[in-house]
C-alpha positions as CSV (number, residue, x, y, z in Angstrom):
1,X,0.0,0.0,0.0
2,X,1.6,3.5,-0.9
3,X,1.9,6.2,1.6
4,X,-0.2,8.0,-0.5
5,X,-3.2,5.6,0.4
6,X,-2.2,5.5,4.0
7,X,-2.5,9.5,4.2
8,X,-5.8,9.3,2.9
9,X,-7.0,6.7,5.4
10,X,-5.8,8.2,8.4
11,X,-7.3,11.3,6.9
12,X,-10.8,9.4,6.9
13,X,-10.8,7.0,10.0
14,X,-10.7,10.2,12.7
15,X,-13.4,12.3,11.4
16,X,-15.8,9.2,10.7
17,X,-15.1,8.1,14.2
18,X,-16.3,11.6,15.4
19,X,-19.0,12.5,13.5
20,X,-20.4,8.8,13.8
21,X,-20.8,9.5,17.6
22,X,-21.8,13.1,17.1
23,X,-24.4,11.6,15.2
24,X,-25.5,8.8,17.5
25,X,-25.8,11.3,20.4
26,X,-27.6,13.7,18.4
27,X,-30.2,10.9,17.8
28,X,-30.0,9.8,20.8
29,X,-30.9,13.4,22.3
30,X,-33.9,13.1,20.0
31,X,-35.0,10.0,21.5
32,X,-35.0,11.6,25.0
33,X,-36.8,14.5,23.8
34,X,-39.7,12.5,22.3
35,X,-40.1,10.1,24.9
36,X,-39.3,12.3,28.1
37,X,-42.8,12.4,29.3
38,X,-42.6,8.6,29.2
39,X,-39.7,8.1,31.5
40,X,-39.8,10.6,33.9
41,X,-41.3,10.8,37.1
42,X,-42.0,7.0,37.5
43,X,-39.6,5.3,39.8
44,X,-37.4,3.8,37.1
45,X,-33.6,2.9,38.3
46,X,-31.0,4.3,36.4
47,X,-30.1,0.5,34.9
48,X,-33.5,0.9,33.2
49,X,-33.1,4.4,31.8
50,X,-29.1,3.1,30.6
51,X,-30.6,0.0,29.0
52,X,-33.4,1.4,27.2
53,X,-31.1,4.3,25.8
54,X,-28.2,1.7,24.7
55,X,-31.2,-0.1,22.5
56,X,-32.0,3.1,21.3
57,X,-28.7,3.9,19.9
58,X,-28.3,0.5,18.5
59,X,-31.6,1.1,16.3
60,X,-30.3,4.5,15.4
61,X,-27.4,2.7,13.7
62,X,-29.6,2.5,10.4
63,X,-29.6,6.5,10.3
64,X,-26.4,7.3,11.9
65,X,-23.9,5.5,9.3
66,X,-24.9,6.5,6.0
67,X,-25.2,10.0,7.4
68,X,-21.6,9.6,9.4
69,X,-19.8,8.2,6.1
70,X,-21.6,11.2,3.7
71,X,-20.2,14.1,6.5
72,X,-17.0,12.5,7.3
73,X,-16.0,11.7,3.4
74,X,-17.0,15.5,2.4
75,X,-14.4,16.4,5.4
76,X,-11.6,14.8,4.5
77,X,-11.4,15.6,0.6
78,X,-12.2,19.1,1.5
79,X,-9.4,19.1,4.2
80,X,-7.2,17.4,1.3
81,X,-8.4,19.9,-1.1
82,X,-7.8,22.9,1.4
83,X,-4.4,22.4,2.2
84,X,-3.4,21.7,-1.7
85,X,-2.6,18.1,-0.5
86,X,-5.1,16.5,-3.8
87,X,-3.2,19.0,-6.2
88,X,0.1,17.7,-5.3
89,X,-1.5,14.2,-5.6
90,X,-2.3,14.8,-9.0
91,X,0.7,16.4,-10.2
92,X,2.4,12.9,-8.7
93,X,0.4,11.5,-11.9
94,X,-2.1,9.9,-9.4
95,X,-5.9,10.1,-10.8
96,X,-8.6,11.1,-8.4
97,X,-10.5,7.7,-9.4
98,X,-7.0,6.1,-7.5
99,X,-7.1,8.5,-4.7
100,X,-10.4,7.1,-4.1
101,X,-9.4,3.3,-4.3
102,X,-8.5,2.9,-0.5
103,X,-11.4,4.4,0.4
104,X,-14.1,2.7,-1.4
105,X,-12.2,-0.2,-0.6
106,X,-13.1,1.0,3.4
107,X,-16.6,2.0,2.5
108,X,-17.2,-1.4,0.8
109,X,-16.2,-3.2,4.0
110,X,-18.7,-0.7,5.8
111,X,-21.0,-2.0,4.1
112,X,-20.7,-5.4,4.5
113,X,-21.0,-4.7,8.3
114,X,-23.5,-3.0,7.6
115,X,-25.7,-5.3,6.1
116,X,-24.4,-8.4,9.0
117,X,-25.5,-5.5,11.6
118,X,-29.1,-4.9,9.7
119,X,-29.7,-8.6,9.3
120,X,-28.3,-9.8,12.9
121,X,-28.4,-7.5,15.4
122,X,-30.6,-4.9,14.7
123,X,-33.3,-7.4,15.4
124,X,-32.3,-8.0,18.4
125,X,-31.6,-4.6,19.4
126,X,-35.6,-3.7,17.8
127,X,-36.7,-6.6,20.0
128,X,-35.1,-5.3,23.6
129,X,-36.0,-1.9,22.5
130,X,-39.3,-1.7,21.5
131,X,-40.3,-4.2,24.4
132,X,-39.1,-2.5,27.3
133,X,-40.2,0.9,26.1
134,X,-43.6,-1.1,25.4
135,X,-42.8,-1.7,29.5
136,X,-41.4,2.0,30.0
137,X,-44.5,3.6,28.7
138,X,-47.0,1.7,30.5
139,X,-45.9,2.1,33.8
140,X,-47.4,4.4,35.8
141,X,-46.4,7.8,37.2
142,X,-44.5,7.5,40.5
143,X,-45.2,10.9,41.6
144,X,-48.4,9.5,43.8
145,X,-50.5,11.9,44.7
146,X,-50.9,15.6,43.2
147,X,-51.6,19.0,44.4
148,X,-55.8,19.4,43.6
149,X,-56.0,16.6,41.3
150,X,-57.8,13.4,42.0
151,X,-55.6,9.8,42.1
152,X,-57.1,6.7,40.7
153,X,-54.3,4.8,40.6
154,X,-54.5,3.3,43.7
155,X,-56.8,0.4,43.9
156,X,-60.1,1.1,46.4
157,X,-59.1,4.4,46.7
158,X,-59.4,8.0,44.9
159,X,-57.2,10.4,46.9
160,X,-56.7,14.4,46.4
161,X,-55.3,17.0,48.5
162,X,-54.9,21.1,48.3
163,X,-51.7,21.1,49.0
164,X,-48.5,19.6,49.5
165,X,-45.5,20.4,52.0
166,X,-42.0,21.2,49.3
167,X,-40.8,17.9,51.3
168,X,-43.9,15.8,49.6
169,X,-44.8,14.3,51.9
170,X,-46.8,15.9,54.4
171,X,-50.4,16.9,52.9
172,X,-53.0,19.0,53.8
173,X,-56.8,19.3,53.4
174,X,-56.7,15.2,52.4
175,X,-60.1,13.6,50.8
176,X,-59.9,9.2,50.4
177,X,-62.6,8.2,49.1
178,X,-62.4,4.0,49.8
179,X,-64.6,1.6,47.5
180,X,-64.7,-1.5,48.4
181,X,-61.7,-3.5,49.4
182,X,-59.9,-0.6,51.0
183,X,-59.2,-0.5,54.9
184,X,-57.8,1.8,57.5
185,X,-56.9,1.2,61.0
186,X,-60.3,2.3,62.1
187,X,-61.5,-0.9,60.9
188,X,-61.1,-4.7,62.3
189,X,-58.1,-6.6,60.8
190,X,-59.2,-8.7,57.8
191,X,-62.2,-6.6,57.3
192,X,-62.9,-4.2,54.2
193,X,-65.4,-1.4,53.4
194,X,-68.4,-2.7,51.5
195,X,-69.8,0.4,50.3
196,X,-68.5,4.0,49.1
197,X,-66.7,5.8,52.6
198,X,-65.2,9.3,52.3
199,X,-62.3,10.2,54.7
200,X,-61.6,14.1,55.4
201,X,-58.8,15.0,57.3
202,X,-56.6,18.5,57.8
203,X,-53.3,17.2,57.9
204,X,-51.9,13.5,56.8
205,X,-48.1,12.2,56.3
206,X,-47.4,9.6,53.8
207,X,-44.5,7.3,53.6
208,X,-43.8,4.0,52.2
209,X,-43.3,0.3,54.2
210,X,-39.9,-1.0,54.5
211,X,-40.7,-3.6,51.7
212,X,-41.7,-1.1,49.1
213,X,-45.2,-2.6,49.5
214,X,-47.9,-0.3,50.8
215,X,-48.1,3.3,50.8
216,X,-48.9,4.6,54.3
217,X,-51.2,8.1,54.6
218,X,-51.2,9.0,58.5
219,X,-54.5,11.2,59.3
220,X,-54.7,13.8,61.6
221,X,-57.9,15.7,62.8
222,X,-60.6,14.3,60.7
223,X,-63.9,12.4,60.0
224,X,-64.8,9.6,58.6
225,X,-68.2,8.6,56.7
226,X,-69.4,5.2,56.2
227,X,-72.4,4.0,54.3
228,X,-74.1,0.7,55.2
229,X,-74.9,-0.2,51.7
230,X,-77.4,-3.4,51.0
231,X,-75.8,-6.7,50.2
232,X,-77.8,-7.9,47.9
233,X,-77.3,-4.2,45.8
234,X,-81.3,-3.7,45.9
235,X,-83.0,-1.0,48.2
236,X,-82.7,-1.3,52.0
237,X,-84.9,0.6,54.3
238,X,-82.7,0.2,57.4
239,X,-79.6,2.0,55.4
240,X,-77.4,3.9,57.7
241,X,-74.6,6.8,57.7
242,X,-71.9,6.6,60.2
243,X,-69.7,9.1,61.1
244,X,-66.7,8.7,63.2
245,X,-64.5,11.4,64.1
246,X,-60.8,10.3,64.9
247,X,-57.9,12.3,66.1
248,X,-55.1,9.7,64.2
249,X,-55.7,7.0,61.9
250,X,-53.6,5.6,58.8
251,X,-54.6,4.4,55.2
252,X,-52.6,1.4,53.8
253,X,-52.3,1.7,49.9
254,X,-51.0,-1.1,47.7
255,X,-48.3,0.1,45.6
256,X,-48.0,-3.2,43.5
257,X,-49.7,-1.6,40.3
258,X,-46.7,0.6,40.4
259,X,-43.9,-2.0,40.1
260,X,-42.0,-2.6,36.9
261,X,-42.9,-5.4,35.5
262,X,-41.4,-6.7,32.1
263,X,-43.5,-8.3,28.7
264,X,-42.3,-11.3,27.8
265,X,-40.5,-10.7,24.7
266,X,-41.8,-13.4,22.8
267,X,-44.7,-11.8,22.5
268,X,-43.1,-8.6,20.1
269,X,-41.0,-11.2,18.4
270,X,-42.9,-12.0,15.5
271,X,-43.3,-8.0,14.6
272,X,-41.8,-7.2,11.2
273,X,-38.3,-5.3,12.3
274,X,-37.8,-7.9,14.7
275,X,-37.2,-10.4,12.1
276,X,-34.0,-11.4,10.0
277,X,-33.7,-11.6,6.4
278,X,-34.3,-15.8,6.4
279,X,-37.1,-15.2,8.8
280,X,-38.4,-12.6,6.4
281,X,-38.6,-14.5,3.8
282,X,-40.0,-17.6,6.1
283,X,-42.9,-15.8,7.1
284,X,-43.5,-14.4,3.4
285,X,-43.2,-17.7,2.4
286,X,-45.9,-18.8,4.7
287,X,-48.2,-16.2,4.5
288,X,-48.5,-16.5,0.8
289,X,-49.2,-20.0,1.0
290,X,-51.8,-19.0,3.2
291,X,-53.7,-16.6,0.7
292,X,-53.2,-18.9,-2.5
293,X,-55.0,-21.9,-0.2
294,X,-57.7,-19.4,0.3
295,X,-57.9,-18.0,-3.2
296,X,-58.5,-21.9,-4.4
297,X,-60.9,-22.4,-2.2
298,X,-63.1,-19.6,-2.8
299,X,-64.5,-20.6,-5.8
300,X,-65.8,-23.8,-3.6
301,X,-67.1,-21.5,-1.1
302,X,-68.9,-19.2,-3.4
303,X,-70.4,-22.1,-6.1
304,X,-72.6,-23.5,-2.9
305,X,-74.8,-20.4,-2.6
306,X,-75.6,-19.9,-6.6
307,X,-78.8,-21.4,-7.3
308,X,-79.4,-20.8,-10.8
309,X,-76.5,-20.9,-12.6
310,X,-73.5,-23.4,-13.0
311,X,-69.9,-22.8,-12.7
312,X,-68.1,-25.2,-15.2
313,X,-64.3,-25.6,-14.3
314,X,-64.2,-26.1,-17.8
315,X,-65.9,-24.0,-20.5
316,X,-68.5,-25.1,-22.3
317,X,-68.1,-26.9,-25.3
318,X,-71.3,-24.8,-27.0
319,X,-72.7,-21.3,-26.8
320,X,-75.4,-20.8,-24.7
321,X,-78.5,-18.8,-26.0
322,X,-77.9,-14.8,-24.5
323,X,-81.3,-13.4,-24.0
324,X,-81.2,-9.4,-24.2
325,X,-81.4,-7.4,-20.6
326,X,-84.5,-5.6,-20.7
327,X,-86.3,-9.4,-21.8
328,X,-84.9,-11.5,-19.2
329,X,-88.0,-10.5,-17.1
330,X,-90.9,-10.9,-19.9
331,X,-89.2,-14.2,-20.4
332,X,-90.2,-15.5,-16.7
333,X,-93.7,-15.5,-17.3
334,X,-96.3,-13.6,-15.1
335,X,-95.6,-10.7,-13.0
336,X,-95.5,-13.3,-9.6
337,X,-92.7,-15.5,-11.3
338,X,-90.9,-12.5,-11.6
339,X,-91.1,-10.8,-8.3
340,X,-90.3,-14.4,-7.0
341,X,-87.4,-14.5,-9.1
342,X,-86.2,-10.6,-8.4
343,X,-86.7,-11.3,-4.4
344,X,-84.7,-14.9,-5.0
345,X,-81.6,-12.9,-7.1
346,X,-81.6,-10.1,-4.2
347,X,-81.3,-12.7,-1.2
348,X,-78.5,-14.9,-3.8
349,X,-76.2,-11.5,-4.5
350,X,-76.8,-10.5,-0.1
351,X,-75.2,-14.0,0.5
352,X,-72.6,-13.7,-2.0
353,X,-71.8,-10.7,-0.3
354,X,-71.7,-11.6,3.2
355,X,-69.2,-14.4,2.0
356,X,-67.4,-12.3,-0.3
357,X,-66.8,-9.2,1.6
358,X,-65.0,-11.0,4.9
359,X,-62.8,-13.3,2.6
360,X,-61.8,-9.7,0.4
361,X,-60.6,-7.9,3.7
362,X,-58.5,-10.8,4.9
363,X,-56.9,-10.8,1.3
364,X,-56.3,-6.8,1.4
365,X,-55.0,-7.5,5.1
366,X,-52.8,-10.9,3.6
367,X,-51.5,-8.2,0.6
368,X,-50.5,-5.8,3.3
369,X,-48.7,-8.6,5.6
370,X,-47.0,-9.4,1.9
371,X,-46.0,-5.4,1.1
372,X,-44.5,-5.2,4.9
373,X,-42.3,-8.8,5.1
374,X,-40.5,-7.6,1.2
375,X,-40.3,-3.8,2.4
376,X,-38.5,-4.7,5.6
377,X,-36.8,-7.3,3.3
378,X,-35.4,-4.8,1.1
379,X,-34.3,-2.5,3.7
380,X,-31.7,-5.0,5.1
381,X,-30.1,-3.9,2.1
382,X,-30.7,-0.7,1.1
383,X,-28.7,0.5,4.8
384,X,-25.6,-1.2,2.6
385,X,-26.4,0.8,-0.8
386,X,-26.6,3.7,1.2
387,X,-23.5,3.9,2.6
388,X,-21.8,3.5,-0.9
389,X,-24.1,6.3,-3.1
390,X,-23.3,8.4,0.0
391,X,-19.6,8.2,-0.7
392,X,-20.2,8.4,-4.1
393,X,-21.7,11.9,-3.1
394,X,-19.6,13.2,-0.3
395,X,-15.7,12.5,-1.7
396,X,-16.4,14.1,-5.0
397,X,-18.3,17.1,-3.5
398,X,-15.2,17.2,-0.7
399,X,-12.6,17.3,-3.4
400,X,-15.0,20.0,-5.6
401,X,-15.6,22.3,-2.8
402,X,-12.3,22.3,-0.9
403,X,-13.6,23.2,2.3
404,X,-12.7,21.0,5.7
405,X,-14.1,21.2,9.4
406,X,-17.5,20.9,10.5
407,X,-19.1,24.7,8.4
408,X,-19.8,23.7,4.7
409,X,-19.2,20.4,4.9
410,X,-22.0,19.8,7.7
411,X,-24.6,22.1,5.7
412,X,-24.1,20.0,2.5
413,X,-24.3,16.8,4.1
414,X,-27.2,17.7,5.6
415,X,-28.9,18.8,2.5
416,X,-28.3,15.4,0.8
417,X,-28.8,13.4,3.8
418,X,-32.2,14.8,4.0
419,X,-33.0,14.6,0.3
420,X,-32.3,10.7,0.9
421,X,-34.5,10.2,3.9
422,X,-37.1,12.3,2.6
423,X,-37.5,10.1,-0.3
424,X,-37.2,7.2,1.1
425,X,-39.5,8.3,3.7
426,X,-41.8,8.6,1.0
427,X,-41.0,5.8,-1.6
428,X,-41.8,3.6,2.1
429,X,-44.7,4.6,2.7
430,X,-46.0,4.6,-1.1
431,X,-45.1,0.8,-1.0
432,X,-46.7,0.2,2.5
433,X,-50.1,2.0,0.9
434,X,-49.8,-0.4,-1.9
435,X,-49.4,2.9,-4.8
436,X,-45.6,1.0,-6.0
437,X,-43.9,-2.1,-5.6
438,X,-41.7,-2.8,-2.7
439,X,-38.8,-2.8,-4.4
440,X,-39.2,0.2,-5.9
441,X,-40.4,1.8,-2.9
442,X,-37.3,1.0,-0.6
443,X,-34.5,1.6,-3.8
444,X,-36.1,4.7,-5.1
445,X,-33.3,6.7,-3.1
446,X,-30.4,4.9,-4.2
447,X,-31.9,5.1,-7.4
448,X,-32.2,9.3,-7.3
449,X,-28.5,9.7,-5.8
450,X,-26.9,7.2,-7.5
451,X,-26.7,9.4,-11.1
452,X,-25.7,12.5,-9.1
453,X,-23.1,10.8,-7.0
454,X,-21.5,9.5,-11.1
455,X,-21.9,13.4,-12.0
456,X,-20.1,14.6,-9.2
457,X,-17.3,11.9,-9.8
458,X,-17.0,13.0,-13.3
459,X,-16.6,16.6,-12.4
460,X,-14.5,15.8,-9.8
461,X,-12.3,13.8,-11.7
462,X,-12.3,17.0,-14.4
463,X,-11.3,18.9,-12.1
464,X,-14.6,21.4,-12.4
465,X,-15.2,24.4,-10.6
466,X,-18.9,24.0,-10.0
467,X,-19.0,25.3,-6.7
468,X,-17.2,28.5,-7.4
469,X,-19.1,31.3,-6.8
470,X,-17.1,33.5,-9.0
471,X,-17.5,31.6,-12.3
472,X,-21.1,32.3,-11.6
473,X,-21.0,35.8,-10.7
474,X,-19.2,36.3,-13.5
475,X,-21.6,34.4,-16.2
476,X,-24.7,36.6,-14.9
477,X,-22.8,39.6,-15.4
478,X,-21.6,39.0,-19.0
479,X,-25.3,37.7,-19.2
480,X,-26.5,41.1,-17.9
481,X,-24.0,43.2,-20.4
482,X,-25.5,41.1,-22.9
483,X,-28.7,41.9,-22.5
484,X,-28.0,46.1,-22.0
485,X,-25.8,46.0,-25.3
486,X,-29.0,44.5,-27.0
């Protein structure tokens, strides 16, 4: 390998290291900021919160890379092109095209890990993520109990206060109102409310058991009202009100609805980006199986419920005699045969439908199972195209525009990075809707930046100047002189 080759790889391998975590945190501050009402204020332990945003990162691979490799490639052929290093390259009789041998070389190897990390461990990392945020967002808030709002979360009890000490835990002006199963010191051990009680109290101090099990609310200075409801939930004349003043009492709340408790993960595992590229195909495989079976069968299903007309699997080996529209009536006979015969067609075509319609919706749902397996297909590889059209794009624009560091370089990349996920965005989601095929849906973006990554390397290679702003000033001023001559 020539020193020449060297230079440029050491030239490459820093910045893609750096922008490839630049981006990753970027993203990953992006995933905090969408889900931040999800995961804060609920108990978690940090563990949780580190797991959950190591799965995150490890999905934002997919975005990160192709993005890392177009920013980090425009940086070093603009740093090379800044400091006159690619002019004294080519006046050593070395092409561009060579200069750019080590590095697709590189880029072709990122790609291959690429596509092993799309296909392997991206579904794993989907799996772990999307299940434990599954987890993460249905947990419920561990602030307890807020100022002026009623708590339901606790079960037999709705619980609101005015205020709140800044400590949080001692309350004032406390309303309980129990249902049925709750309990409070004021009662006999073992025994539970068996109608609707409402608890007032001044002051109350909550606090947790040593096991994490019960919330505690200690009363101060209130009363207590109980309702003797029936048993049998009918009227009962003898119905009584109690009320019982206390001094102290304390309100034991289960906290069990407010542990974290995990999904098994098999349950998420048969979800589309969960899946590699053999189970992919697999369950493609399958579920078209499934929907030609069906679409034989119909026929069967359908021929049972037509009365008055045969369905040949053959054709016949004569013409039948077609007898005009507007005479198929007068040919029945009198006006009853042909009511009879109207009501008879009406009930036929209402069955046909009611069998029709359900077997129709499980073939669009089938067609849409199809669209997803082959999209997510696709995209196993498209993450490896990627990476190569977006060097394609970022060494010749590098080399063009001469410019290193993190200014120009990060605005351009960001334009082309967007152009790419925009219409990829797009070409997905016109393949999901069933409006282009899957192929062309995932591949439309490698299809659009593919050309202009080959026109850039052409002008590259030509050494053009079509980022120089003077060239241009200069045309539209000739043009203008032109014009004012004229």
């Amino acid at each position: 390998m020539k020193k020449i080759h060297l230079l440029i790889l050491k030239a490459f391998i820093r910045p893609f290291i750096v922008t490839f975590f630049i981006v990753m945190f970027v993203l990953l501050m992006l995933f905090l900021w969408k889900y931040i009402d999800d995961l804060i204020g609920k108990g978690f332990e940090w563990y949780t919160i580190l797991e959950l945003m190591m799965y995150a990162s490890a999905t934002n691979v997919a975005m990160a890379l192709p993005l890392s490799v177009l920013l980090s490639s425009i940086m070093t052929y603009g740093t090379l092109g800044e400091n006159y290093e690619l002019v004294a390259i080519k006046s050593a009789g070395i092409s561009l095209s060579r200069a750019l041998y080590p590095m697709v070389i590189v880029v072709a190897a990122l790609s291959v890990a690429a596509f092993a990390f799309s296909d392997y461990m991206l579904p794993v990392a989907n799996l772990k993520f999307y299940s434990l945020l599954y987890d993460a967002r249905k947990q419920k808030s561990a602030s307890l109990i807020k100022e002026g709002v009623f708590n339901n979360s606790f079960p037999g009890y709705s619980v609101r206060v005015q205020k709140k000490d800044p400590d949080g835990q001692l309350l004032h002006g406390v309303m309980i109102y129990e249902r049925a199963g709750g309990s409070t010191s004021m009662q006999p051990t073992g025994a539970s409310s068996s109608g609707n009680n409402v608890i007032f109290a001044k002051e109350g101090r909550m606090f947790k058991s040593f096991d994490n099990a019960f919330l505690i609310i200690k009363l101060k200075d209130g009363v207590r009202y109980e309702e003797d409801a029936s048993s049998n939930g009918g009227y009962n004349p003898r119905e009584t009100l109690m009320r019982l003043r206390f001094k102290e009492t304390e309100v034991k709340m289960d906290l069990s609805s407010f542990k974290f408790n995990r999904t098994p993960q098999n349950e998420f595992s048969k979800a589309f980006q969960m899946l590699s590229s053999k189970q992919l195909l697999y369950s493609r495989d399958s579920v078209e199986k499934g929907v030609n079976l069906g679409l034989e069968q119909n026929l069967g299903a359908v021929t049972a419920y037509i009365k008055y007309f045969n369905m040949p699997h053959k054709p016949a080996p004569r013409k039948l005699p077609v007898i005009p529209h507007k005479h198929v009536l007068e040919a029945l006979g009198s006006v009853t045969d042909q009511i009879n015969a109207i009501t008879n067609a009406g009930n036929e075509a209402r069955s046909l439908k009611d069998i029709v319609k359900p077997k129709g919706d499980t073939y669009i749902e089938n067609d849409k199972i199809l669209r997803r397996y082959l999209i997510e297909y696709q995209k196993k590889f498209t993450l490896s195209a990627a990476c190569l059209v977006l060097f394609l794009i970022g060494a010749p624009l590098g080399a063009i525009i001469r410019k290193g560091g993190l200014g120009l370089p990060v605005v351009i990349s960001v334009v082309f990075f967007l152009i790419y996920y925009i219409i990829s965005t797009i070409g997905e989601k016109s393949a999901k809707d069933g409006n282009i095929s899957p192929v062309l849906g995932t591949w439309v973006a490698i299809f659009v930046l593919a050309p202009i990554g080959l026109f850039l390397s052409y002008k590259a290679a030509n050494d053009s100047v079509l980022f120089d702003m003077e060239l241009y000033k200069r045309f539209f001023a000739n043009l203008f002189k032109r014009k004012e001559s004229r």
